[in-house]
LOTORSE-557563 format. One line per 8 residues: for each residue x, y, z of C-alpha. Coordinates in steps of 0.02 Angstrom, whole numbers. Layout:
N
X Y Z; ...
// end
This chain:
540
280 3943 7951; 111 3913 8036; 144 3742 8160; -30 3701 8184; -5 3581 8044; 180 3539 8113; 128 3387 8200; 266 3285 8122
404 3381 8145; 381 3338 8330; 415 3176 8342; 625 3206 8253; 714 3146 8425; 908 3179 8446; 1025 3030 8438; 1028 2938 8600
1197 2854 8657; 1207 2662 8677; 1181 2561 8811; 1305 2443 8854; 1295 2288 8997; 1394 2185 9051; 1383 1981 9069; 1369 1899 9236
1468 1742 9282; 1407 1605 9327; 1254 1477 9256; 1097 1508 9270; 957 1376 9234; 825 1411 9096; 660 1484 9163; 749 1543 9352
750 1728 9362; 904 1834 9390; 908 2036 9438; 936 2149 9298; 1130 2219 9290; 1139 2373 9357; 1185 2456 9195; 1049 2574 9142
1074 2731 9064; 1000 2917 9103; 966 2973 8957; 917 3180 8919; 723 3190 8894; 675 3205 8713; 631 3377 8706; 650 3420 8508
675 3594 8434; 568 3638 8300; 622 3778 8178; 505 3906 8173; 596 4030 8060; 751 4148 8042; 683 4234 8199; 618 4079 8322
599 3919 8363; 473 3813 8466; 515 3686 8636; 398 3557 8618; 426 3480 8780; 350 3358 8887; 307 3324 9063; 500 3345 9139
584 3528 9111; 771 3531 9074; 867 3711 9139; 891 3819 9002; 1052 3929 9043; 966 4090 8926; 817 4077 9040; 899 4118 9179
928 4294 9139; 764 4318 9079; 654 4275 9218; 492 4382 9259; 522 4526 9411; 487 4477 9562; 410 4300 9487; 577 4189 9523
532 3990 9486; 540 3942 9651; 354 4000 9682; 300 3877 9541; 158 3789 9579; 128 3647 9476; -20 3514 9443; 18 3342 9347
-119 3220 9279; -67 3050 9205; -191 2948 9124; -220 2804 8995; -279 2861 8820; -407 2728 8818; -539 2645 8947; -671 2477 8949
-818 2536 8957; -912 2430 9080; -1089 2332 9056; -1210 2287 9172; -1152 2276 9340; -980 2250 9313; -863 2383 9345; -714 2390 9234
-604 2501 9340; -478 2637 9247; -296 2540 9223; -182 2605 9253; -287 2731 9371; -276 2925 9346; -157 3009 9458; -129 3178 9524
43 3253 9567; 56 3412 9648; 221 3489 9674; 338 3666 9664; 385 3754 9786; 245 3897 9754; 135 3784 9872; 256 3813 10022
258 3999 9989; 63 4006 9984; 58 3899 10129; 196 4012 10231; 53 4163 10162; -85 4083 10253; -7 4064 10382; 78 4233 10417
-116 4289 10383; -160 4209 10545; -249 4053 10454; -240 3872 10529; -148 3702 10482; -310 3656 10393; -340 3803 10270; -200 3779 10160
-203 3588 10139; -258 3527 9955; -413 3430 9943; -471 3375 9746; -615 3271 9670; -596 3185 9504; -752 3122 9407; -787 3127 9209
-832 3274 9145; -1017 3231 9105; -1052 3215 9286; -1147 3355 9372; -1018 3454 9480; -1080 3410 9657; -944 3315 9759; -1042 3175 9791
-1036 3095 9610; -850 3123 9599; -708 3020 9674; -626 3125 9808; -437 3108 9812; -311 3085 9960; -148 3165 9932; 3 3085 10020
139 3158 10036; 315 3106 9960; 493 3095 9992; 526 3224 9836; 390 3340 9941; 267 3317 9795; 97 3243 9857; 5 3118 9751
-153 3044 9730; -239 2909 9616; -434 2899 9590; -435 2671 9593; -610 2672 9561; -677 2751 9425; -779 2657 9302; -869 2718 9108
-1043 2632 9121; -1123 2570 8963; -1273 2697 9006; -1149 2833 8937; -1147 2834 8748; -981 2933 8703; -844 2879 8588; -718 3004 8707
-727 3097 8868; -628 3181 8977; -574 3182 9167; -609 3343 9269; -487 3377 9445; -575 3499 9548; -435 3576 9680; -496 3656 9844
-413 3725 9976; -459 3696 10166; -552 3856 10149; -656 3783 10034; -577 3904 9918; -573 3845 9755; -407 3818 9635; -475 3758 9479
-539 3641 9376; -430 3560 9275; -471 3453 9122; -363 3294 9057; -335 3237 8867; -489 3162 8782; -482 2960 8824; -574 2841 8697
-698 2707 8753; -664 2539 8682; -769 2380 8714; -611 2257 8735; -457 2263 8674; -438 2209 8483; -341 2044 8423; -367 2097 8238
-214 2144 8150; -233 2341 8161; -226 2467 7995; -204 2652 7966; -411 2654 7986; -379 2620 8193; -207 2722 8191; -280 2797 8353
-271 2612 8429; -86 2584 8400; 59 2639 8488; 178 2771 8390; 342 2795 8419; 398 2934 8562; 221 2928 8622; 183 2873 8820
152 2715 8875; 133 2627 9067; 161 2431 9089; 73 2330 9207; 61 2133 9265; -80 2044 9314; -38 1878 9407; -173 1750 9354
-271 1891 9274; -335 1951 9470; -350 2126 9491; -298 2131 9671; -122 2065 9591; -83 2231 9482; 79 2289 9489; 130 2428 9387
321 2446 9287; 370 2614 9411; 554 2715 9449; 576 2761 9624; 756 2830 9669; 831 2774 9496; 785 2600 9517; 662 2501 9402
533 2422 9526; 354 2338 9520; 225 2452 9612; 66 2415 9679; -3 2616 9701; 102 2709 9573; 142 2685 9415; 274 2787 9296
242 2860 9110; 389 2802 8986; 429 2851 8822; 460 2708 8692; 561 2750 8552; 614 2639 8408; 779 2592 8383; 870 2544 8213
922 2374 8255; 1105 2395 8270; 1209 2242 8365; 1355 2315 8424; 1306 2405 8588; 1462 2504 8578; 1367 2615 8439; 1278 2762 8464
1099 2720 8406; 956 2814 8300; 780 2833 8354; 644 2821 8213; 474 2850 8159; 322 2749 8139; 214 2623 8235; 289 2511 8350
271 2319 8302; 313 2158 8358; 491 2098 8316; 563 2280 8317; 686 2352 8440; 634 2476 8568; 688 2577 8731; 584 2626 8859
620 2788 8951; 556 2878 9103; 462 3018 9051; 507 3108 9213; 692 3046 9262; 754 2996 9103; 834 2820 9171; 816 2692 9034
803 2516 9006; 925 2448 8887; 834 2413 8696; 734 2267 8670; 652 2176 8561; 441 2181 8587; 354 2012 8556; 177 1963 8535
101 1870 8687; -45 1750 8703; -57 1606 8820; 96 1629 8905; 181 1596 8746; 291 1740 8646; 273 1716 8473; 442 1782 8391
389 1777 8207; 222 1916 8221; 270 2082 8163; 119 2181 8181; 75 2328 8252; 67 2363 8446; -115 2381 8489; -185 2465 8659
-191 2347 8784; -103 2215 8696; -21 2076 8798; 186 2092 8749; 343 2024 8821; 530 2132 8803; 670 2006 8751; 826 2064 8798
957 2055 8649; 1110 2028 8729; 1033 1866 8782; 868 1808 8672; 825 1699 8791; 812 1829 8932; 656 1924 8972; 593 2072 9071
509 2012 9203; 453 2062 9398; 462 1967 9557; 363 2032 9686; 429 2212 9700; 586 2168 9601; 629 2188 9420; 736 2047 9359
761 1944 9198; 664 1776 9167; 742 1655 9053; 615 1561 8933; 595 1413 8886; 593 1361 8716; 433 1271 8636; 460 1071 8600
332 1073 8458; 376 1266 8413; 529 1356 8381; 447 1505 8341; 380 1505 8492; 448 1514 8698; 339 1488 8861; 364 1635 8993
289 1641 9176; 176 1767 9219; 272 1893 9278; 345 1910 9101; 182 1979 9015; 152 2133 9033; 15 2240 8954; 55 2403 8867
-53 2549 8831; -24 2725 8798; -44 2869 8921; -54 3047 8939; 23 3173 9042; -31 3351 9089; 40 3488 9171; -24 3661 9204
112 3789 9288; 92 3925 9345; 156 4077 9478; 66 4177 9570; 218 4255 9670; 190 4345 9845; 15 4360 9862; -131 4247 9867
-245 4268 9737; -425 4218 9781; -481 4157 9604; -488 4035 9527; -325 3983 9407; -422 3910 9284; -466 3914 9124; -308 3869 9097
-231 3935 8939; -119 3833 8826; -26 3869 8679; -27 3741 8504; 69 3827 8404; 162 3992 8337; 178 4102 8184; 302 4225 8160
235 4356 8014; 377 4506 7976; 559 4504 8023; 717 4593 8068; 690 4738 8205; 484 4715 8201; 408 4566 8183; 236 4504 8235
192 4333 8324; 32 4249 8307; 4 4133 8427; -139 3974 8421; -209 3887 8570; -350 3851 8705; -437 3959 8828; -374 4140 8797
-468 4303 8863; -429 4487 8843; -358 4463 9018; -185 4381 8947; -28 4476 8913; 98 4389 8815; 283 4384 8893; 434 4373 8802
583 4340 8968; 537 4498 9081; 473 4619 8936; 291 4615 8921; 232 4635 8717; 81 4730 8663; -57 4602 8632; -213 4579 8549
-366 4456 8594; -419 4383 8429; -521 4246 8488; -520 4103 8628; -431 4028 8526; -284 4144 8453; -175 4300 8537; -82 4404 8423
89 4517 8490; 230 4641 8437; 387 4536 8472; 494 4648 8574; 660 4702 8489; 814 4629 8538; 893 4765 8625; 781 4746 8767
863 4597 8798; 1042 4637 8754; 1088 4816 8855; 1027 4925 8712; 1142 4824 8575; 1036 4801 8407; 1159 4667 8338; 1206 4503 8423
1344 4379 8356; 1258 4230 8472; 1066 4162 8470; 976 4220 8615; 835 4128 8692; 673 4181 8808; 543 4081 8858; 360 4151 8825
240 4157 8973; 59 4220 8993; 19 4335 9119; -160 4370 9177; -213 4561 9224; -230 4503 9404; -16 4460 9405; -48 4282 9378
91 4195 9275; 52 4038 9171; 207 3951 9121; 227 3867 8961; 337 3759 8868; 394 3883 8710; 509 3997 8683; 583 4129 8539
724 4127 8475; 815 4280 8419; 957 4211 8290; 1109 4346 8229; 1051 4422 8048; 1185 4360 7927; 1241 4552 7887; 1237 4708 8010
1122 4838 7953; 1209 4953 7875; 1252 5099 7992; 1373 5269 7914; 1521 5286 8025; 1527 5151 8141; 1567 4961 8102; 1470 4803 8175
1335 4836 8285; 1279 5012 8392; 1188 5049 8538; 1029 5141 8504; 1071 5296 8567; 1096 5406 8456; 1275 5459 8403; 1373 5607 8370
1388 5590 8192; 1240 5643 8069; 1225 5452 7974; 1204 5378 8148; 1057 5474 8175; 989 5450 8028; 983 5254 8033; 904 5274 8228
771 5389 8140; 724 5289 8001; 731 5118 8113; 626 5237 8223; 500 5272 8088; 507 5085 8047; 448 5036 8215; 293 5158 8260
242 5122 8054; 213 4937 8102; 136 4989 8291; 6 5108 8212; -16 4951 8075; -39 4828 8231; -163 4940 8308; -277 4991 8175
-294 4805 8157; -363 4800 8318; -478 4935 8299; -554 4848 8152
// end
């Protein structure tokens, strides 16, 4: 199954479990605000598993990594996780371009995150090398990638450092002018270290330039424009439209807070409309619109709002009878549906609920202050991982490879995998756990690789009763390891090859008995038949 054209399967989510609340006493008069129960749910990241055949199966994750206990025992040598070094961006999918003068500033503003602790163990490197304090501090620069690469034309980014020892920075001032002509672009991050030693340059997801945002009813012609379900989106308020009054719909610690530097990537997911909250509910597919019921959770924590129902904003007025698709940048309100009167609303730093009040001349209609509309529009998040263990390598990480997708060709004790993606060079080895596989450069674009048999996971045993997982990784010939989010999966064969005198499953070395050794031969001829295969292909 080839999953470059697998798109859909990605977006089948698991079934989420409910949220309930609980009702305050008390009265509370229409258009006060009150704080949000402190019932919200962590919910498990939506990470779906897409079958790729009887042999494997892809993780299509996102920016958060949950432990995998079959990973454990498969780790690299010598290239244990905690010398991971990772590098985040988060950015909107779309930007104003600006005109004239006027400088339409990025919202919500790209952000870098830099974390793992494969930073500390470079830094402890340094320093055991006899370098100073100011060698192994970060230092990046973020412009679009049009822009010539001299410092000067790019914003240059201070990284603070945070209570979960990641550092983070945010470029506030970038702009598109309407001297550049492009329908998309991209953001580069150039990473130095005090050494003026260069990391890498590291490109985001292509952003499209729009003019304003549209207040047409939008179609399958501007799908690009609307906001899918179990895509990325970030919130923000604008108090009396100012730009000095931004505050941003953020997590810090578990809590749900209104942030003035950072802001947080959520998934929204669409909910079947189901009124007992008792109930586990079902995500589905398709295009958010107004009058539907969604949840919004943190990409990164998984803490959750409770579902809510999205409504159409304009003039400080939510209009509960529009149901048409959610466009980027749209003005929106979230109705709570325990109580349709409540809202989601901040004040000040605070996230509480704002009750509405209902339209005299309109009942399809309610008036909300302004810290009830919010404005939604759909992000992107990027991560690049990667290890490069005890020593310090001087190059640069980057290009950074990334895989698409995988096909498996073959089965049963020799199989090939073909695998599709950005960036590769003859210098990548492809990793199954800690067994490297013999590889082939096709093209920047494609790797091809013997997928190692499963006794070299299993102590010699050529039949399992259990599914055994190992991540894949990419390993450059300097010892570099880039990280990535897929894995293979070996799954049990639903009969034992036959084997004369023995019953279930035998070790590969060879037995006493004359039928044992001739099933290890003829597997044996089996195997180096395929190799020789696999490498006159390369030769031609």
């Amino acid at each position: 199954m080839d999953l470059r054209n697998a798109s859909s399967y990605c977006q089948q989510e698991p079934t989420w479990r409910s949220w309930t609340t609980k009702k305050r006493r008390g009265k509370i008069r229409p258009g006060s605000p009150r704080r949000i129960p402190l019932c919200c749910t962590r919910l498990p990241s939506p990470l779906p598993r897409i079958p790729l055949s009887h042999l494997g199966s892809l993780l299509a994750g996102g920016w958060d990594r949950r432990a995998d206990q079959s990973y454990q025992s498969c780790q690299l040598p010598g290239r244990e996780a905690h010398a991971d070094q990772s590098i985040t961006i988060l950015h909107a999918k779309v930007a104003q371009k600006s005109y004239g003068n006027e400088k339409r500033f990025f919202c919500p503003p790209p952000c870098v995150y830099i974390g793992g602790p494969g930073w500390r163990v470079m830094q402890n490197h340094l320093k055991a090398a006899g370098h100073g304090d100011a060698v192994y501090r970060v230092c990046g620069f973020l412009c679009l990638d049009n822009t010539s690469h001299s410092q000067a034309d790019a914003y240059k980014l201070m990284f603070n450092e945070q209570p979960n020892s990641r550092m983070f920075a945010s470029a506030k001032s970038l702009f598109i002018s309407d001297q550049d002509k492009r329908k998309h672009f991209c953001l580069l991050l150039r990473l130095f270290l005090g050494n003026r030693q260069e990391v890498g340059s590291f490109q985001s997801r292509m952003i499209k330039v729009i003019s304003k945002p549209s207040q047409k009813r939008q179609s399958m012609k501007n799908a690009d424009l609307c906001i899918s379900s179990c895509s990325r989106v970030a919130l923000f308020n604008r108090l009396r439209s100012q730009t000095v009054s931004t505050r941003y719909l953020s997590v810090d610690r578990g809590a749900f807070i209104a942030s003035a530097k950072q802001w947080t990537a959520f998934t929204i997911m669409l909910v079947e409309d189901q009124r007992n909250d008792h109930v586990d509910f079902v995500l589905s597919e398709g295009f958010i619109c107004y009058g539907c019921v969604v949840q919004l959770v943190c990409s990164e924590s998984g803490v959750a709002l409770p579902p809510m129902v999205i409504r159409k904003v304009n003039k400080q007025h939510a209009f509960l009878d529009v149901d048409e698709p959610v466009s980027q940048l749209h003005k929106c309100a979230f109705q709570f549906r325990h109580d349709p009167n409540a809202y989601l609303c901040l004040s000040n730093d605070n996230i509480v609920q704002h009750l509405a009040s209902p339209s005299l001349t309109d009942p399809l209609r309610v008036g909300l202050n302004d810290g009830s509309c919010w404005t939604i529009i759909g992000v992107e998040v990027v991560e690049f991982t990667f290890n490069q263990g005890s020593s310090c390598i001087l190059t640069p990480v980057t290009p950074f490879p990334f895989i698409c997708g995988l096909e498996v060709n073959g089965g049963g004790h020799v199989a090939m995998l073909e695998i599709y993606g950005e960036n590769f060079s003859s210098h990548l080895k492809v990793w199954f756990g800690n067994s490297e596989a013999e590889t082939m450069f096709k093209s920047p674009q494609s790797l091809l690789c013997v997928v190692p048999d499963i006794s070299v996971f299993s102590d010699g045993w050529r039949c399992l009763r259990r599914v055994l997982t190992v991540p894949l990784a990419l390993i450059r010939s300097d010892g570099l390891i880039y990280r990535t989010s897929f894995s293979f999966t070996y799954t049990p064969e639903i009969k034992p090859p036959p084997s004369r005198g023995t019953s279930g499953g035998g070790k590969r070395e060879g037995g006493t008995e004359g039928g044992q050794q001739e099933d290890v031969l003829l597997e044996t001829i089996h195997q180096e038949f395929t190799r020789a295969n696999f490498h006159l292909f390369i030769q031609s």
